[in-house]
C-alpha positions as CSV (number, residue, x, y, z in Angstrom):
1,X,12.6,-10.3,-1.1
2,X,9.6,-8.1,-1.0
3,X,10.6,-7.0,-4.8
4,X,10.3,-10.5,-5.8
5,X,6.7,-10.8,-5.1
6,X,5.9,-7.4,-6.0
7,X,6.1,-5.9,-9.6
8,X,6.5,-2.7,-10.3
9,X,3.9,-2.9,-12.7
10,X,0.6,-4.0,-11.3
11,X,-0.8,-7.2,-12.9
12,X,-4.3,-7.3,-13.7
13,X,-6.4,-9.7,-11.7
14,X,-8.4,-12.5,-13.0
15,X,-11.5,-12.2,-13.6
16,X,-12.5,-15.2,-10.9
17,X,-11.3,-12.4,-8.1
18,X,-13.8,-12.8,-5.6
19,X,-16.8,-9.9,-5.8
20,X,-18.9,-9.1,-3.3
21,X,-22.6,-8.6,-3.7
22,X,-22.9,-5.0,-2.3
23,X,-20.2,-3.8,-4.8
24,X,-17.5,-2.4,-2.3
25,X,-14.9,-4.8,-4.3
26,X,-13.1,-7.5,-4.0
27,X,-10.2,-9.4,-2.6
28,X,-7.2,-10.6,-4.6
29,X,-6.1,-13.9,-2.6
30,X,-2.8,-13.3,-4.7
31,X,-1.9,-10.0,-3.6
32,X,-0.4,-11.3,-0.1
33,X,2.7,-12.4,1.4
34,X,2.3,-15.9,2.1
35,X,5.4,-17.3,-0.3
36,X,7.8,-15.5,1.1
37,X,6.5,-16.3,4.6
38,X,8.5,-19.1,5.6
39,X,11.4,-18.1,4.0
40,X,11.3,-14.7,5.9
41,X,11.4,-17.2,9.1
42,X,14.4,-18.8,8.1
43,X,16.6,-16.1,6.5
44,X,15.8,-14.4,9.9
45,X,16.3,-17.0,12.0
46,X,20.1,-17.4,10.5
47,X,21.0,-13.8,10.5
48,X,19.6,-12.6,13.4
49,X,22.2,-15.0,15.5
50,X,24.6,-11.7,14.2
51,X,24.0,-8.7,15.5
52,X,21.2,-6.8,14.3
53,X,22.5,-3.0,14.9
54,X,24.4,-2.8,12.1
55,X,21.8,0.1,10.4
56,X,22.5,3.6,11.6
57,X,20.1,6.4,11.1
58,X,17.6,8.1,13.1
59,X,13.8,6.6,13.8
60,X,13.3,8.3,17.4
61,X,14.9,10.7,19.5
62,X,14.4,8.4,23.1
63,X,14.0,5.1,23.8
64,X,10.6,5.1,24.4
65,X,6.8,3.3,24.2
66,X,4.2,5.2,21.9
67,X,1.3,6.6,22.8
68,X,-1.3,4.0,22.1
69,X,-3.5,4.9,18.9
70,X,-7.1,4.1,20.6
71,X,-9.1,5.1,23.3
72,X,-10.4,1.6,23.8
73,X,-7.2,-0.2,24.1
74,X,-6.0,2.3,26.4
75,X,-8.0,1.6,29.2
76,X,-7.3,-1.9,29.6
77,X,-3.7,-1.9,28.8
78,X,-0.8,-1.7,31.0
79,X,0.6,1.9,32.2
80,X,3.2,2.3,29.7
81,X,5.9,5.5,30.3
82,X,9.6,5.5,29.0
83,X,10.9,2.0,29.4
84,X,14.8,2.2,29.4
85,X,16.2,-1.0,28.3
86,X,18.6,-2.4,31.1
87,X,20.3,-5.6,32.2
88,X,16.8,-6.9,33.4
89,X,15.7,-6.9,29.8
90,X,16.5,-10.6,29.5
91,X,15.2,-13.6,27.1
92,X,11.7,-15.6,28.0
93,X,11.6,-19.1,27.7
94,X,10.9,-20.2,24.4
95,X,7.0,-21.9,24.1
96,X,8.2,-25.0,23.3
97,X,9.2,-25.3,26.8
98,X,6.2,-24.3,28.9
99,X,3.2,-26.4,28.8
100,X,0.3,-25.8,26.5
101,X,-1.7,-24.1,29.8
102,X,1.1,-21.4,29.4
103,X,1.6,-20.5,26.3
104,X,-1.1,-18.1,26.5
105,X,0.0,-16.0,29.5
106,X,3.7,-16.6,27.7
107,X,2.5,-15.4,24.4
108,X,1.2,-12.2,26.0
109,X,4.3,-11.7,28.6
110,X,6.7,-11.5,24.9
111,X,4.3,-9.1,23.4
112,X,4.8,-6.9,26.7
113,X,8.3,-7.1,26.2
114,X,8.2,-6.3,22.5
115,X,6.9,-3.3,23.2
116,X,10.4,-1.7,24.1
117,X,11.4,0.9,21.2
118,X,15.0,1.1,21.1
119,X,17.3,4.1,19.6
120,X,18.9,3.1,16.2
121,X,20.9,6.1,16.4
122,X,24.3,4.2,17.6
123,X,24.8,0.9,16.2
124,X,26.6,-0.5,19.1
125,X,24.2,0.5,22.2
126,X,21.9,-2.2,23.4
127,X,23.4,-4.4,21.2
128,X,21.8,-7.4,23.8
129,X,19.0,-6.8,24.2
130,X,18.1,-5.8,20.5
131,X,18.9,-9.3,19.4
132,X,16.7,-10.5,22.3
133,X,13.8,-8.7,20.9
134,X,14.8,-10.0,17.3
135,X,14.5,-13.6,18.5
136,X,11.3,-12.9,20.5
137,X,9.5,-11.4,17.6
138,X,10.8,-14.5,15.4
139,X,9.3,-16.6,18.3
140,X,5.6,-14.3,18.2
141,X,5.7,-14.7,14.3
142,X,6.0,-18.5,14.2
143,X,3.2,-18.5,17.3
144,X,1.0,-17.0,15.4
145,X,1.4,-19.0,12.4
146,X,0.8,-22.2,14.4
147,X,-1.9,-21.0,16.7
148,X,-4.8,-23.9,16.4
149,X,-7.0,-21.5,18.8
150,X,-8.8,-18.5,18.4
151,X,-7.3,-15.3,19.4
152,X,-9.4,-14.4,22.8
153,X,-9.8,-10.4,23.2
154,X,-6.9,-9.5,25.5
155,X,-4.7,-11.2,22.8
156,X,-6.0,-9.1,20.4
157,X,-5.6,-6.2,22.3
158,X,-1.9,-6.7,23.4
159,X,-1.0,-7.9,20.2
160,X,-2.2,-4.2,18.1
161,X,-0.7,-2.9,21.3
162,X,2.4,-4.0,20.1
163,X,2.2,-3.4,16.8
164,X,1.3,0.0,17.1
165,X,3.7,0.9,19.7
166,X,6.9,-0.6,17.2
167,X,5.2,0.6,13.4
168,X,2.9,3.9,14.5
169,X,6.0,6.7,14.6
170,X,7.0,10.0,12.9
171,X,8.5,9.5,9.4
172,X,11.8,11.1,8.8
173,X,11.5,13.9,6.5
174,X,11.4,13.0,2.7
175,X,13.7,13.2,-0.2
176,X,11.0,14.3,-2.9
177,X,11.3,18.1,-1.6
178,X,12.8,19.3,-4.3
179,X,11.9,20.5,-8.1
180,X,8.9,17.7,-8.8
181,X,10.0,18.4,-12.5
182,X,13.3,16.5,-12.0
183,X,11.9,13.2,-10.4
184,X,12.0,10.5,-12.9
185,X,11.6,7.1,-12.3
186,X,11.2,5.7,-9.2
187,X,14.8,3.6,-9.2
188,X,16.4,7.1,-10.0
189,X,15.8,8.5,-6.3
190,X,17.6,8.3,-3.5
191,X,15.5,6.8,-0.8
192,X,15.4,6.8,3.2
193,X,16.0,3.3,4.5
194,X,14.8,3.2,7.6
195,X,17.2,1.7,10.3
196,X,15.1,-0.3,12.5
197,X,14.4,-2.4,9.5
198,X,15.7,-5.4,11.1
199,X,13.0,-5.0,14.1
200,X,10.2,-3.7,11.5
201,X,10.3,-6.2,9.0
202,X,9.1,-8.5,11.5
203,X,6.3,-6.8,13.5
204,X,5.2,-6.1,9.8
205,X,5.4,-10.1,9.0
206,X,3.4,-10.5,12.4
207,X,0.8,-8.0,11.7
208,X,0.4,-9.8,8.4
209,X,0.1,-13.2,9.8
210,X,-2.0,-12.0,12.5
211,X,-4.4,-10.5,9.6
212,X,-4.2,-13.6,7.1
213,X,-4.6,-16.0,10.1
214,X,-7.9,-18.0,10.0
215,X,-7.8,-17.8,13.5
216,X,-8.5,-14.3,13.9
217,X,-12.2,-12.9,14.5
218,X,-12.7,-10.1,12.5
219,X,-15.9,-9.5,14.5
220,X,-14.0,-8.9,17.7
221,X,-10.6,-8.1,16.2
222,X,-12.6,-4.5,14.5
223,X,-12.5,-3.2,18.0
224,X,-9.0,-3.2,17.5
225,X,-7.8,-2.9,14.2
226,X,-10.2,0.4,13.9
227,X,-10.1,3.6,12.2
228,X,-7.4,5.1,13.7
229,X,-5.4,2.0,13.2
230,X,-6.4,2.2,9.6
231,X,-5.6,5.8,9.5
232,X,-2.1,5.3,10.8
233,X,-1.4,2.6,8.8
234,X,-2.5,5.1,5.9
235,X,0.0,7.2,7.5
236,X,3.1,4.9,6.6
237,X,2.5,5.0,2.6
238,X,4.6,8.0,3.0
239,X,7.7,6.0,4.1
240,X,10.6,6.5,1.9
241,X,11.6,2.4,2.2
242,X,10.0,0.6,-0.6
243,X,10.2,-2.5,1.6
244,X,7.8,-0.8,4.3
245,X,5.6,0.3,1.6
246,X,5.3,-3.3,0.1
247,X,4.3,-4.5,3.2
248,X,1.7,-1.9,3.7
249,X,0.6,-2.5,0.5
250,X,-0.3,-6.3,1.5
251,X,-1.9,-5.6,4.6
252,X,-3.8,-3.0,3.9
253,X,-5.0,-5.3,1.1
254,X,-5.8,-8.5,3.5
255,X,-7.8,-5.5,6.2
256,X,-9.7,-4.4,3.4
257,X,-10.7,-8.1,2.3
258,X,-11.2,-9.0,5.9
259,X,-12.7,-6.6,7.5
260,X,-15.8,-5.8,5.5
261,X,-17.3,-3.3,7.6
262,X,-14.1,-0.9,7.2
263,X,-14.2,-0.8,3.1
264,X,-16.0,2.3,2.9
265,X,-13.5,4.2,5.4
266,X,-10.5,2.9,3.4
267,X,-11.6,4.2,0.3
268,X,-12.5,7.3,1.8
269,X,-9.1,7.7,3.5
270,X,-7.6,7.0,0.2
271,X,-9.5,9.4,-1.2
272,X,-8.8,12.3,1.0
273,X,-5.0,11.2,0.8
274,X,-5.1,11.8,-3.0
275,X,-6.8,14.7,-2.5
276,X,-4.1,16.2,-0.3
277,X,-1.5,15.4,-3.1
278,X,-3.3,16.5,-6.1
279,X,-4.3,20.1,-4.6
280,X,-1.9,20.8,-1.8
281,X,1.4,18.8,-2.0
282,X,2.2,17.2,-4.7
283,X,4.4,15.0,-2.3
284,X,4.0,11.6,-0.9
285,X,5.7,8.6,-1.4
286,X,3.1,5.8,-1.7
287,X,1.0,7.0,-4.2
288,X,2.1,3.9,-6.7
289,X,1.4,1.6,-3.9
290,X,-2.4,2.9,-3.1
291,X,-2.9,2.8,-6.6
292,X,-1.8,-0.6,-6.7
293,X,-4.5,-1.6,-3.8
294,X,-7.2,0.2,-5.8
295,X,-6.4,-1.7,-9.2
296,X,-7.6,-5.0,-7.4
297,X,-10.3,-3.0,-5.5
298,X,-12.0,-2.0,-8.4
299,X,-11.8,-5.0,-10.6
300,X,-14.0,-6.4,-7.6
301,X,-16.6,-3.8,-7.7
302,X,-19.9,-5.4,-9.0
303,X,-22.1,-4.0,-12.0
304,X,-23.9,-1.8,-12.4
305,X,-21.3,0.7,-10.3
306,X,-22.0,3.0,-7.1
307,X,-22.4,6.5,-7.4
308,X,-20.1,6.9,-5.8
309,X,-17.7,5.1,-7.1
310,X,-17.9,6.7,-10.5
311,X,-17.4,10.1,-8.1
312,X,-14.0,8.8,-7.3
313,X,-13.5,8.5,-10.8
314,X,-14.2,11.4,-12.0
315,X,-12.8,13.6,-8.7
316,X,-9.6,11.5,-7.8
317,X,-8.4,9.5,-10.6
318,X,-8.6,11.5,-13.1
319,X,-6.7,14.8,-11.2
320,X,-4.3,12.4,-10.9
321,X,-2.8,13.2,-13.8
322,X,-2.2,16.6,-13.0
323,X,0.7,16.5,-10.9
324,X,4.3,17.3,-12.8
325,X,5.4,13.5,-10.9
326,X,2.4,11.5,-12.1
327,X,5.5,9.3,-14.1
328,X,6.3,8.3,-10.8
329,X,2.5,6.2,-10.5
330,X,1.3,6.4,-14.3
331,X,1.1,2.8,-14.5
332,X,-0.8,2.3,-11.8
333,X,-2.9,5.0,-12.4
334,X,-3.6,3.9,-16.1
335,X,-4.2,0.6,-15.3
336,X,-7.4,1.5,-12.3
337,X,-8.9,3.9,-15.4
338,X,-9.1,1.3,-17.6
339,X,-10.5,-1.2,-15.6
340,X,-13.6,1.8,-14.5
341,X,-13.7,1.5,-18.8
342,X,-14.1,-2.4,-18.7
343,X,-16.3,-2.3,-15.8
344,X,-18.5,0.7,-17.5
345,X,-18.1,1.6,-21.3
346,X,-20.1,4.6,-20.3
347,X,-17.0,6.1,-18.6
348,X,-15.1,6.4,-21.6
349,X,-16.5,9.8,-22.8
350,X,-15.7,10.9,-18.7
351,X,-12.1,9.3,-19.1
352,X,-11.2,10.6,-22.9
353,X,-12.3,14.2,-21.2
354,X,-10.8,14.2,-18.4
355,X,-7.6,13.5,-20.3
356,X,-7.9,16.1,-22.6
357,X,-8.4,18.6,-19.9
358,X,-4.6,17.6,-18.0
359,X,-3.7,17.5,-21.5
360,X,0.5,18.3,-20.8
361,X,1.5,21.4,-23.2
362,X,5.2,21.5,-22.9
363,X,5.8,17.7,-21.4
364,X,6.8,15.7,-24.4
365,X,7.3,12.5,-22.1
366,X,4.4,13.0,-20.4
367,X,2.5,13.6,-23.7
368,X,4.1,10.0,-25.0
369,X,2.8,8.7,-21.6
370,X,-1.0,10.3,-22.3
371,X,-1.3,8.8,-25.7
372,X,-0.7,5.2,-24.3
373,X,-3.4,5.3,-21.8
374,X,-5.6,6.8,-24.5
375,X,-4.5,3.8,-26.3
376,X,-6.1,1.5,-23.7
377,X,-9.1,3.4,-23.2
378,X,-9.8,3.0,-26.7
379,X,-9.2,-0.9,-27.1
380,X,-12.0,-1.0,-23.9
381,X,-14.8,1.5,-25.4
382,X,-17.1,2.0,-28.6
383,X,-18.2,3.6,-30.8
384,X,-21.5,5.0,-29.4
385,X,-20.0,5.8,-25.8
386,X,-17.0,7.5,-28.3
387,X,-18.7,10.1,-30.4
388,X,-19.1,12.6,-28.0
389,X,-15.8,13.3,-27.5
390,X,-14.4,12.8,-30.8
391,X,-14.3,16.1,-32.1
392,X,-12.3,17.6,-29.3
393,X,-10.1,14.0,-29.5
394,X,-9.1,14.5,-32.7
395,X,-8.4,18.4,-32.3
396,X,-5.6,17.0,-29.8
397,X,-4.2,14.6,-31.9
398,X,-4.0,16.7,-34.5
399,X,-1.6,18.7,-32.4
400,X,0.1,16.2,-31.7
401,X,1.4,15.8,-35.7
402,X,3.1,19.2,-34.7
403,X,5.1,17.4,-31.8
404,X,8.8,17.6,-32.1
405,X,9.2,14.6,-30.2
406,X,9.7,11.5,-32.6
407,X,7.6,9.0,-29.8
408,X,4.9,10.9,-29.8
409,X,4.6,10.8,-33.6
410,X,5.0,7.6,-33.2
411,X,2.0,6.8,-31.5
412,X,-0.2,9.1,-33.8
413,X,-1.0,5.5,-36.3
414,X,-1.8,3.1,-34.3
415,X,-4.2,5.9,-32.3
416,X,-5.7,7.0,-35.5
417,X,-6.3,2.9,-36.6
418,X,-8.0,2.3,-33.0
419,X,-10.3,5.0,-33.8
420,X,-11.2,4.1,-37.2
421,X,-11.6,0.8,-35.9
422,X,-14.4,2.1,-33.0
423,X,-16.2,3.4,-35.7
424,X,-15.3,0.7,-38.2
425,X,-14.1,3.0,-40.3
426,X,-11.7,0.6,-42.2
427,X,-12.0,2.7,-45.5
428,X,-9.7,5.3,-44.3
429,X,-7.0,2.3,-44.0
């Protein structure tokens, strides 16, 4: 469902993306979840009247509550402590059959009971009281969708409470161990599905309507959603599941439009999370998707550009194209440079340089896949921001003619026309 929304190459925003005035980027009112909301609700609705154990796989060794992720929220909520799911874990009466001065104290009573983590280990234990917590979520998701009321502050709290208690846990260890020369496209892996999908793909659906809704205060919801929620959040790009990652990839989007005051932070965390990869791992499974959040970031940054933002440029971005996987996110990647070009014309001699430098030597794939973002960079520049790289350009290409590999030959003409026509040098053609 997720897939359908999602493309695995991003598409570039329009140019009416809203900008702020301060520069810290913008907020693609495309890049959410809303048409596959309601039919989430119903394809849910249907199936979870069967049994929702059928995965199997490991998410936790107990059935147990998480350790709350802020200091804050843990002083006012309840004592929490391993909560082993019994006959007493029973069904609460659905809000359309309390009165409207209950629904509150209702609302807050399911959240409570949500916040039972079950073992997905055997597919047949709890098999009860894991479809009671299916329909309760269901029943959360559509409250919050048809709240005409602002969320008050213990709402708030109970409801990131819950969230972080079900989505805040220890990934299983990842696939991408191996030989990075070897991964290829992303559909060649094997992935980790992760088994308490069923329960997941809901709380995610919640946090995200929770987010969206109009009815959220981002003023008072910040104490909440904070940092260390961010962070943790951050945390999960590293699933294996494309479907978690898709929906990270969408909330993380709405926090960052919503929550103004946390834009720096993100793109800090980012940061340092590329900077782990690049000079330390090489291994982490999201990189596409932050890539993807950072396209529509920085088509919203307002001119001239930050400082700093050029720093991530030149320190983030461009490394990126040193790992042997970068295949894996090239798209993505290629597509943020060249909207820094757009944005800044300037940053084409930083770009074309930067290039040259993780220049691949042996790579013949990755060479074909260099030449096509230098193609881009070059339909966005000119000629004056061009000639003071040109000379060690066109050494490159000109050891490129040597390449044995017929696509990178291929690419040589229509590189050497886009030059001549940056310096309008039509007499050579």
């Amino acid at each position: 469902m997720i897939k359908q929304i999602f493309g695995k190459i991003p598409r570039k925003p329009s140019k009416s993306s809203h900008n702020n005035s301060n520069g810290e980027g913008g907020f693609n009112d495309g890049f959410s979840l809303n048409s596959s909301s309601n039919t989430l609700l119903k394809s849910n609705s249907v199936s979870s009247k069967s049994s929702s154990s059928g995965s199997v796989g490991s998410r936790s060794g107990n059935e147990t509550i998480a350790q709350h992720y802020s200091n804050q929220s843990k002083k006012s909520a309840p004592t929490t402590g391993s909560v082993m799911a019994s006959a007493a874990y029973e069904a609460l009466p659905s809000f359309r059959d309390v009165p409207s001065s209950e629904k509150q104290n209702l609302f807050i009573r399911k959240l409570n009971m949500c916040c039972v983590v079950f073992d997905f280990n055997d597919p047949v234990k709890h098999l009860k009281e894991k479809d009671v917590k299916r329909q309760t979520l269901l029943e959360l998701v559509d409250y919050v969708s048809s709240v005409n009321s602002k969320f008050n502050e213990l709402a708030m709290q109970e409801m990131t409470k819950m969230v972080a208690t079900n989505l805040f846990r220890a990934l299983p260890s990842s696939n991408h161990d191996g030989n990075l020369e070897d991964m290829g496209e992303p559909d060649e892996e094997e992935h980790v599905l992760e088994p308490a999908w069923p329960h997941l793909q809901i709380v995610y659906e919640f946090l995200f309507r929770f987010v969206a809704s109009p009815e959220m205060d981002a003023k008072l919801a910040k104490r909440y959603i904070d940092h260390s929620f961010v962070l943790r959040l951050l945390d999960l790009f590293d699933s294996e599941d494309q479907r978690e990652r898709d929906y990270l990839k969408t909330i993380l989007h709405r926090i960052y439009g919503k929550f103004m005051v946390h834009r720096p932070f993100i793109r800090k965390a980012i940061n340092n999370i590329f900077y782990r990869f690049i000079f330390e791992t090489e291994k982490h499974s999201g990189i596409a998707e932050l890539l993807e959040i950072l396209g529509s970031i920085i088509n919203g940054f307002a001119l001239p550009l930050k400082e700093e933002h050029k720093l991530f440029l030149a320190r983030a971005l461009i490394p990126l194209h040193k790992p042997k996987c970068v295949a894996l996110y090239h798209q993505q990647l290629s597509y943020c440079i060249t909207q820094f070009v757009e944005k800044d014309v300037k940053l084409a001699d930083t770009v074309v340089r930067g290039l040259l430098k993780y220049w691949p030597i042996t790579n013949s794939a990755k060479e074909v896949m260099f030449l096509s973002e230098l193609e881009e960079v070059l339909e966005a520049t000119q000629a004056a921001e061009f000639q003071r790289c040109v000379i060690p350009l066109f050494r490159q290409i000109g050891r490129c003619l040597n390449s044995l590999h017929f696509q990178v030959l291929m690419k040589f003409p229509h590189i050497f026309f886009l030059i001549c026509d940056v310096f309008c040098l039509h007499s050579f053609y």
